[in-house]
C-alpha positions as a Markdown table, in Angstrom:
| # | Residue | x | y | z |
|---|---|---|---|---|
| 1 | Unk | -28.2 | 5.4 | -13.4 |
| 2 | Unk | -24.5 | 4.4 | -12.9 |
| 3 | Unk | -23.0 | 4.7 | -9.4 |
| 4 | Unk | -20.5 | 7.8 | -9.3 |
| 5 | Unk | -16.5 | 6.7 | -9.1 |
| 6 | Unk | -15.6 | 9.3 | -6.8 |
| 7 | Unk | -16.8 | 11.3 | -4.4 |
| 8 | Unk | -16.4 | 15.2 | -4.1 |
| 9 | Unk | -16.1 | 17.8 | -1.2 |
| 10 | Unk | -20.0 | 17.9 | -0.5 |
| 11 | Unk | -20.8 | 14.1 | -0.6 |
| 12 | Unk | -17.5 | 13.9 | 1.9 |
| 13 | Unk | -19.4 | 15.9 | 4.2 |
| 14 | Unk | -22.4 | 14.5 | 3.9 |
| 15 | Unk | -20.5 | 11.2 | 4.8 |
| 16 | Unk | -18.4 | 12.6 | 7.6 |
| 17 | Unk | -21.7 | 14.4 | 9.1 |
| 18 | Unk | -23.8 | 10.7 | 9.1 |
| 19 | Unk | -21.1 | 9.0 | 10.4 |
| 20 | Unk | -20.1 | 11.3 | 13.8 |
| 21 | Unk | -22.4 | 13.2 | 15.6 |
| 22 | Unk | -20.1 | 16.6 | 15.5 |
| 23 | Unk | -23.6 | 18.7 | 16.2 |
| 24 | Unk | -21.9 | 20.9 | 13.1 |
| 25 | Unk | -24.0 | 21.3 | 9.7 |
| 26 | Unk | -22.7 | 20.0 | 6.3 |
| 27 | Unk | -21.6 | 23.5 | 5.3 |
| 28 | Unk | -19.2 | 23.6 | 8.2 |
| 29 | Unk | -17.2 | 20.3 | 8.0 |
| 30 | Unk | -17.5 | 21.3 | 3.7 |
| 31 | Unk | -15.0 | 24.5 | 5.4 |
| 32 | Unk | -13.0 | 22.5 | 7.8 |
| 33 | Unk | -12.2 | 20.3 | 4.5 |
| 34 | Unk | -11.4 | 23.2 | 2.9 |
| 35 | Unk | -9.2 | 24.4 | 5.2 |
| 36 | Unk | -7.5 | 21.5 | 5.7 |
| 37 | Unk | -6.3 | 20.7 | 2.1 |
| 38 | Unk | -5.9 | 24.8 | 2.1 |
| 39 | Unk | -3.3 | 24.0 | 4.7 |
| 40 | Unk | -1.8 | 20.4 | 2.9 |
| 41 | Unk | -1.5 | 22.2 | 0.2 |
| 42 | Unk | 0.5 | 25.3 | 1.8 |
| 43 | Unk | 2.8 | 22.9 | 4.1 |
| 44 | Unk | 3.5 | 21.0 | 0.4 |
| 45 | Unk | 4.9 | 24.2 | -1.5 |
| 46 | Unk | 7.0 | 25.1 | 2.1 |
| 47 | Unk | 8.6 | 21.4 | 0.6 |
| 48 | Unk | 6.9 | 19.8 | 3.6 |
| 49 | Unk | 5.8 | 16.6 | 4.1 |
| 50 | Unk | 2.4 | 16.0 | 5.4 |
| 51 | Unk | 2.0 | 12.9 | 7.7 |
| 52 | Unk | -1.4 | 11.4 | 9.0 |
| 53 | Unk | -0.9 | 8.5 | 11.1 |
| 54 | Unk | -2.1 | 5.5 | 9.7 |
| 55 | Unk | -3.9 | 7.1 | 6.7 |
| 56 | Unk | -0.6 | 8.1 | 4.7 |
| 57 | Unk | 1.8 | 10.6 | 4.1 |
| 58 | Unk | 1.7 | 13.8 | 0.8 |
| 59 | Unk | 5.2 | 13.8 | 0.0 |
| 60 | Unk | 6.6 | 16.8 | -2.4 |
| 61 | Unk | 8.6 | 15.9 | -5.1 |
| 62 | Unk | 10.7 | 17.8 | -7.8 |
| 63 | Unk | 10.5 | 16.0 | -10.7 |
| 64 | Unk | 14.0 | 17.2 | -12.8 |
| 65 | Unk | 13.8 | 18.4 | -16.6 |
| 66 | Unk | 14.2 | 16.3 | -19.1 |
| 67 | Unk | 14.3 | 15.5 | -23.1 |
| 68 | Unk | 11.3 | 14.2 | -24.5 |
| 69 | Unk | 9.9 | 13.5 | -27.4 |
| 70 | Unk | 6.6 | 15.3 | -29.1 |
| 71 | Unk | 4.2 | 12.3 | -29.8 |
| 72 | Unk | 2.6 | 13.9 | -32.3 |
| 73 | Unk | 6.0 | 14.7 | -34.3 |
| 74 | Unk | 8.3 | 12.1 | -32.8 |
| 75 | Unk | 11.3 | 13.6 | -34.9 |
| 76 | Unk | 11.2 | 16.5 | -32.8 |
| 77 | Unk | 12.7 | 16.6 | -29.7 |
| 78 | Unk | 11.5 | 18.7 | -26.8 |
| 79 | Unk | 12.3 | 20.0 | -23.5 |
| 80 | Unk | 10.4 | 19.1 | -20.4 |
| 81 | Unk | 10.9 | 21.7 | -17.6 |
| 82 | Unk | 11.2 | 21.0 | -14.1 |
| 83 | Unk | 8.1 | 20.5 | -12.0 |
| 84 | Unk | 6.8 | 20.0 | -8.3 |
| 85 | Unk | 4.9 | 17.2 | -7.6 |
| 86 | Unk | 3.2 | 15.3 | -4.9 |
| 87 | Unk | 3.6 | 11.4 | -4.0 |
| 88 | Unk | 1.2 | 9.6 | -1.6 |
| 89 | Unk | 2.8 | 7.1 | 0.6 |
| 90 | Unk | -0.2 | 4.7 | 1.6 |
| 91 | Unk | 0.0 | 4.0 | 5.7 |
| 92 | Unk | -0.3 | 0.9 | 7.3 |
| 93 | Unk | -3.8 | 0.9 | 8.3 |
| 94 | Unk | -4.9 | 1.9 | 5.2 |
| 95 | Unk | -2.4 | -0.2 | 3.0 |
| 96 | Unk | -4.6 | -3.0 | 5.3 |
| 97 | Unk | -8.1 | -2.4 | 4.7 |
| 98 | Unk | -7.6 | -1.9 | 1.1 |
| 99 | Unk | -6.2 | -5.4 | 0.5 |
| 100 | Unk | -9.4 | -6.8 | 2.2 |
């Protein structure tokens, strides 16, 4: 069986629980995680940006409307509307241990 490419909220847990004795069960850090993108994701539509020291930074972005083109007509042009998006600025330590 292939290795998985990601991991999701449970095996984060799971992870997080083996790693630190917190004397909390995998059900409660899967809520803490919960509530914490709950509360990444709140601060991001306030047009907040979302800091963690040395991890990175969620950064909300508006991203402008535009013409486009429909690929599967490419004579007819379209509008693209305006949207709100998210950037991840990588931090230092991490930007670190990801190049090895």
């Amino acid at each position: 069986m292939p290795a998985k490419k990601f991991i999701n909220q449970k095996d984060l847990a799971e992870i997080i629980n083996s790693k630190k004795d917190f004397n909390l069960g995998k059900k409660q850090i899967e809520k803490i995680i919960k509530v914490l993108t709950d509360v990444i994701t709140e601060q991001l539509k306030a047009g907040k940006t979302v800091k963690i020291t040395s991890f990175g930074a969620f950064i909300p972005k508006t991203r402008y409307a535009r013409g486009g083109v429909n690929p599967r007509s490419p004579q007819e042009r379209i509008k693209i509307p305006t949207v709100k998006i998210t950037k991840f600025k990588t931090g230092k330590k991490l930007k670190d241990a990801l190049k090895g």
